[in-house]
C-alpha positions as CSV (number, residue, x, y, z in Angstrom):
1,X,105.2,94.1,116.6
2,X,106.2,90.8,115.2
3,X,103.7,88.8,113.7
4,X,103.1,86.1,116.9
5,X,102.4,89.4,118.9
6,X,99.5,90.1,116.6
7,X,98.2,86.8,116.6
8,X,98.3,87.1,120.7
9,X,96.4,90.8,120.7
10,X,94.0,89.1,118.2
11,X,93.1,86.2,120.8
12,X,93.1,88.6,123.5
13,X,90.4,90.2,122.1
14,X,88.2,87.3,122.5
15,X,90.1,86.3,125.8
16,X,91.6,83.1,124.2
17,X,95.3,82.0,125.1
18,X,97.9,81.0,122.5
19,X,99.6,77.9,122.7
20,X,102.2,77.8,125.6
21,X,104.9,76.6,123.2
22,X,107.3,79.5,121.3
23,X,107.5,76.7,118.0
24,X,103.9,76.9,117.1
25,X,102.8,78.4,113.8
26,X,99.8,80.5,113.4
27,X,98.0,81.1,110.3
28,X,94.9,83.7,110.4
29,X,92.0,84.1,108.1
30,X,88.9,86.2,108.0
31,X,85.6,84.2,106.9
32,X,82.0,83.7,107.9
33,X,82.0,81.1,110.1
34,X,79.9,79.4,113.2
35,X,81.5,81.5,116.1
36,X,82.7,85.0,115.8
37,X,86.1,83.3,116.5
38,X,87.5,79.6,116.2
39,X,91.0,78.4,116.3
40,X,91.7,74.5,114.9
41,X,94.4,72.2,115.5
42,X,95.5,71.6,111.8
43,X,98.9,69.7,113.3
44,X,100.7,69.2,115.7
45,X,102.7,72.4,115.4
46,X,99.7,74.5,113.1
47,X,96.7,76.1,114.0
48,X,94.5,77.9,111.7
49,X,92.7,81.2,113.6
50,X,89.5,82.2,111.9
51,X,87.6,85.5,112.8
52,X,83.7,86.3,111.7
53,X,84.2,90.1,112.0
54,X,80.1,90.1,110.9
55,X,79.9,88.8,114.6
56,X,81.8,90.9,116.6
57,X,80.3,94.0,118.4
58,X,81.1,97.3,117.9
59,X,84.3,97.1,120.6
60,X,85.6,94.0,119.2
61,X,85.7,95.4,115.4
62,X,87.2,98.7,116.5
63,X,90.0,96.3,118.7
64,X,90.4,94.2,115.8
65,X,91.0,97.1,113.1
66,X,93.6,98.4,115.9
67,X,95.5,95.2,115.9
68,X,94.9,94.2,112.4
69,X,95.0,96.9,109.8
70,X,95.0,95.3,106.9
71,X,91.7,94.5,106.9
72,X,90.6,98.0,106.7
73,X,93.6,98.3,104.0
74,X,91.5,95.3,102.3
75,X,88.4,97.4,102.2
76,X,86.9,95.2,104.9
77,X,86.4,92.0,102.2
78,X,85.4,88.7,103.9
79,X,85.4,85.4,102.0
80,X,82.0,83.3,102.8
81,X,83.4,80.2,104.5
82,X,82.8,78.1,101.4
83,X,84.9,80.1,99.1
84,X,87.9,79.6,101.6
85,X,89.2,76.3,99.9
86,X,88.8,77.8,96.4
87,X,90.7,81.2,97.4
88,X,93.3,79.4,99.0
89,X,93.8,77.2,95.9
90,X,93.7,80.7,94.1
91,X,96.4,82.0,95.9
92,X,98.7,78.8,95.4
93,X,98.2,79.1,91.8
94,X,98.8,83.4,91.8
95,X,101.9,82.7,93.9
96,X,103.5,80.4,91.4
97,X,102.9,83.4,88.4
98,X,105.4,85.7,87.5
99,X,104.3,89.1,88.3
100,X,104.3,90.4,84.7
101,X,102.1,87.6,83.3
102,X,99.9,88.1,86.5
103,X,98.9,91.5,85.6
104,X,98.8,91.5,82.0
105,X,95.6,93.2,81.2
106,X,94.7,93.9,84.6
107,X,96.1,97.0,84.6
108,X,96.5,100.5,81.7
109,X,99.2,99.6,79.1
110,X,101.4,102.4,80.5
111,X,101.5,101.0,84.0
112,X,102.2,97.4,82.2
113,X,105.6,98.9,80.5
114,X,106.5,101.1,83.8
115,X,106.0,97.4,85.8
116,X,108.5,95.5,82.5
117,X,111.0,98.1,83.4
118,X,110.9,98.2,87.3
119,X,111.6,94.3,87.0
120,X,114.6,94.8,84.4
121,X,115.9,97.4,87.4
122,X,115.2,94.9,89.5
123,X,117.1,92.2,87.9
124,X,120.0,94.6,87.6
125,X,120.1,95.7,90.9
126,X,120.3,91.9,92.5
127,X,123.1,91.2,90.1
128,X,125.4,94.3,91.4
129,X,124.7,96.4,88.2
130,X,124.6,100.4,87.9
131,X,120.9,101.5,87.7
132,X,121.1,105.2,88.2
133,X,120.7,105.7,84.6
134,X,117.7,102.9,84.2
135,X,116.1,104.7,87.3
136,X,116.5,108.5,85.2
137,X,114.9,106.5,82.0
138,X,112.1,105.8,84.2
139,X,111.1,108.6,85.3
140,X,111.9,110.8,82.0
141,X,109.5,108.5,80.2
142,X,107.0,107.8,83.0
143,X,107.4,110.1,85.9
144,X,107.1,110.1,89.4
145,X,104.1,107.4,88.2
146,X,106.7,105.4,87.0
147,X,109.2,105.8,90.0
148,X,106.1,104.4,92.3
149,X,105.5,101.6,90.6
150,X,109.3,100.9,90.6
151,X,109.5,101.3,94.4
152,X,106.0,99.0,94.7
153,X,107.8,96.7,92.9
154,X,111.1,96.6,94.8
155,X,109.3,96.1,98.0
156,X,107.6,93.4,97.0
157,X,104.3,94.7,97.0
158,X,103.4,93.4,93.5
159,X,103.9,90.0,94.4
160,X,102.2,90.1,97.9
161,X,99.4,92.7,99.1
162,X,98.4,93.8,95.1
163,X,98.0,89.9,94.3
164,X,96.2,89.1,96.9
165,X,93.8,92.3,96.7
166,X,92.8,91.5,93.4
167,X,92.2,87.7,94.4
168,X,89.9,89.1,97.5
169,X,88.1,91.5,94.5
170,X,87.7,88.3,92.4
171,X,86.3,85.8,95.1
172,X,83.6,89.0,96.0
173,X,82.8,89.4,92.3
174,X,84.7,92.8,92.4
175,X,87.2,92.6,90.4
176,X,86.0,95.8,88.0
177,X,87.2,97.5,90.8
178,X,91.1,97.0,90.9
179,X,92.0,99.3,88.1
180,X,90.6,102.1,90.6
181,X,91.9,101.1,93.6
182,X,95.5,100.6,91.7
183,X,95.2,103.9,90.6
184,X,94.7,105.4,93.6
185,X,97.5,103.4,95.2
186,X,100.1,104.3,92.9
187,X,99.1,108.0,93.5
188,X,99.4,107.8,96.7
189,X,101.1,105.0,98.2
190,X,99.1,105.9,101.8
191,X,101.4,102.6,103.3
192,X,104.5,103.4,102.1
193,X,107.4,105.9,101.6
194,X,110.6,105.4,99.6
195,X,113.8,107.7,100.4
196,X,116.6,107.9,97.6
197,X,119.5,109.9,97.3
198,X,118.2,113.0,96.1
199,X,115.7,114.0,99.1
200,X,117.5,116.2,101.9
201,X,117.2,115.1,105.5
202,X,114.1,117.7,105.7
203,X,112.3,116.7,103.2
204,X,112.5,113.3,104.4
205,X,111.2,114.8,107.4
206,X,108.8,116.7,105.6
207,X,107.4,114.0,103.5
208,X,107.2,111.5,106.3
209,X,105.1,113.5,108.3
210,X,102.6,114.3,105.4
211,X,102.5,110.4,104.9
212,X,101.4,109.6,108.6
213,X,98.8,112.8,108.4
214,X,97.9,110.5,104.9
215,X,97.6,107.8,106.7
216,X,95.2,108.9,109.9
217,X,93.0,110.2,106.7
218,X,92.9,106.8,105.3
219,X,92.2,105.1,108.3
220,X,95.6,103.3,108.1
221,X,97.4,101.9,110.6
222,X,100.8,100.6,109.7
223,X,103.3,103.0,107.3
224,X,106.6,101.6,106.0
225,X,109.5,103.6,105.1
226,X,112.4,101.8,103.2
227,X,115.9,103.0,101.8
228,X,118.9,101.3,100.3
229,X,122.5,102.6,100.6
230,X,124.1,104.5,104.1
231,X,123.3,107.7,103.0
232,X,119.2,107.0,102.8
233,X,119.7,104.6,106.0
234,X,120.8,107.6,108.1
235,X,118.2,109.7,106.8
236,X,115.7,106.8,108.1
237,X,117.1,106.4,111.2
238,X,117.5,110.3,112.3
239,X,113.8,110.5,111.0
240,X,113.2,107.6,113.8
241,X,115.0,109.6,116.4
242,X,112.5,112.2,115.9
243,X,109.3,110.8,116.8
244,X,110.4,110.2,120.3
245,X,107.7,111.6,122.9
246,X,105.3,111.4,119.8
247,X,101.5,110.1,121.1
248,X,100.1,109.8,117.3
249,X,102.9,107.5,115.9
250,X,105.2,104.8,117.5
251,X,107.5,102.6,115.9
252,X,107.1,99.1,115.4
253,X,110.4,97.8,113.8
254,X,113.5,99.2,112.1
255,X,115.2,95.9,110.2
256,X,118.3,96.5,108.3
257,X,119.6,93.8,106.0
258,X,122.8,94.3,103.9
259,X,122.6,98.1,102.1
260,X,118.4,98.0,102.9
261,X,116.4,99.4,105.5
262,X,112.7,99.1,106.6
263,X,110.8,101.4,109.5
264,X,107.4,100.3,109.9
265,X,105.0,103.0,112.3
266,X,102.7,102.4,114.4
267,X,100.0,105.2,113.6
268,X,97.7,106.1,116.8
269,X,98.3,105.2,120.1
270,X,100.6,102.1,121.4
């Protein structure tokens, strides 16, 4: 489902229409405001969608968590309408701060050194270079720890949902509570799934299944699955092939750029 179709399922709920025209941009946010739902005009080609989930009823809040998992995944945190302006000014000023400044301190020292090395790899890996043997080091001195935080970090996952989490924990006065969460995330990753080279096609299997049972558990709607190079691409793919007929999990995309690949799932019903 591409992100204009969940901004249409989201206005559905409330039996509003989207603009008619296909260039319009959409940009959704969840505060206490006057109506459980209010969409404004911000230009000609911007509109700003704000939802009051404190007044929805119970059928709403259930649609809504359907569409829109991530604010489950956000442990249900909802900025009071006058802290809007400051978080968004936040999350300007997060965006422009390089990852490893950003979470000096925030999280164990271990962690800090696994996250220094995974953007090394990083660097490495965009310039063409080998990194089996950086990837090896890794894991030897931090284990599969390590080798999470190194696939959080090459899916972007740092710079994007972890940011922002901790900015939501900040505005609620919560933000003791990140070095838990991240721990718990890093454990066990209940959104995502990384194949390499040295899982068979059953395991792949295996593990994939275990993550969408994960997920159900967690109350999680959305699990991505991401490879780089043929050999982990096939592995995807054929996994793909096998949830055909499936009523618990459906797929949303499968996006391959260059030697990458991403499968994002649908868990529950379509």
């Amino acid at each position: 489902m591409v992100l204009k179709e969940v901004f249409k399922k989201i206005l559905s709920i409330f039996n509003q229409e989207p603009a008619r025209e296909d260039n319009k941009e959409y940009h959704l946010s969840f505060c206490n405001g006057n109506k459980a739902i209010e969409i404004k005009n911000i230009t000609n080609n911007i509109y700003n969608i704000n939802v009051d989930p404190n007044k929805l009823d119970t059928n709403q809040k259930n649609k809504l968590v359907e569409i829109y998992p991530e604010i489950r995944e956000n442990n249900g945190l909802i900025l009071k309408k006058e802290d809007l302006e400051k978080f968004e000014e936040f999350k300007l000023q997060a965006q422009e701060i390089p990852v490893l400044k950003f979470y000096k301190g925030k999280i164990k020292d271990e962690d800090y050194q696994a996250l220094r090395i995974s953007a090394f790899i990083q660097k490495k890996y965009n310039a063409g270079e080998e990194i089996r043997s950086d990837l090896d080091g890794l894991h030897k001195k931090y284990g599969k720890r390590g080798y999470s935080i190194n696939n959080l970090y090459g899916t972007g996952y740092f710079d994007n949902f972890l940011k922002l989490y901790y900015l939501n924990l900040t505005m609620a006065a919560k933000e003791c509570e990140f070095q838990n969460f991240f721990d718990q995330f890093v454990t066990e990753q209940p959104m995502t799934y990384f194949v390499n080279n040295d899982m068979s096609e059953e395991r792949v299997i295996e593990d994939a299944n275990y993550k969408i049972e994960r997920c159900k558990k967690y109350g999680i709607k959305r699990l991505g699955i991401y490879g780089i190079g043929k050999l982990n691409k096939d592995k995807i793919k054929n996994f793909a092939n096998t949830l055909e007929g499936r009523e618990d999990v459906f797929i949303i995309s499968i996006i391959e750029i260059g030697a990458t690949i991403s499968l994002i799932l649908g868990i529950g019903s379509q």
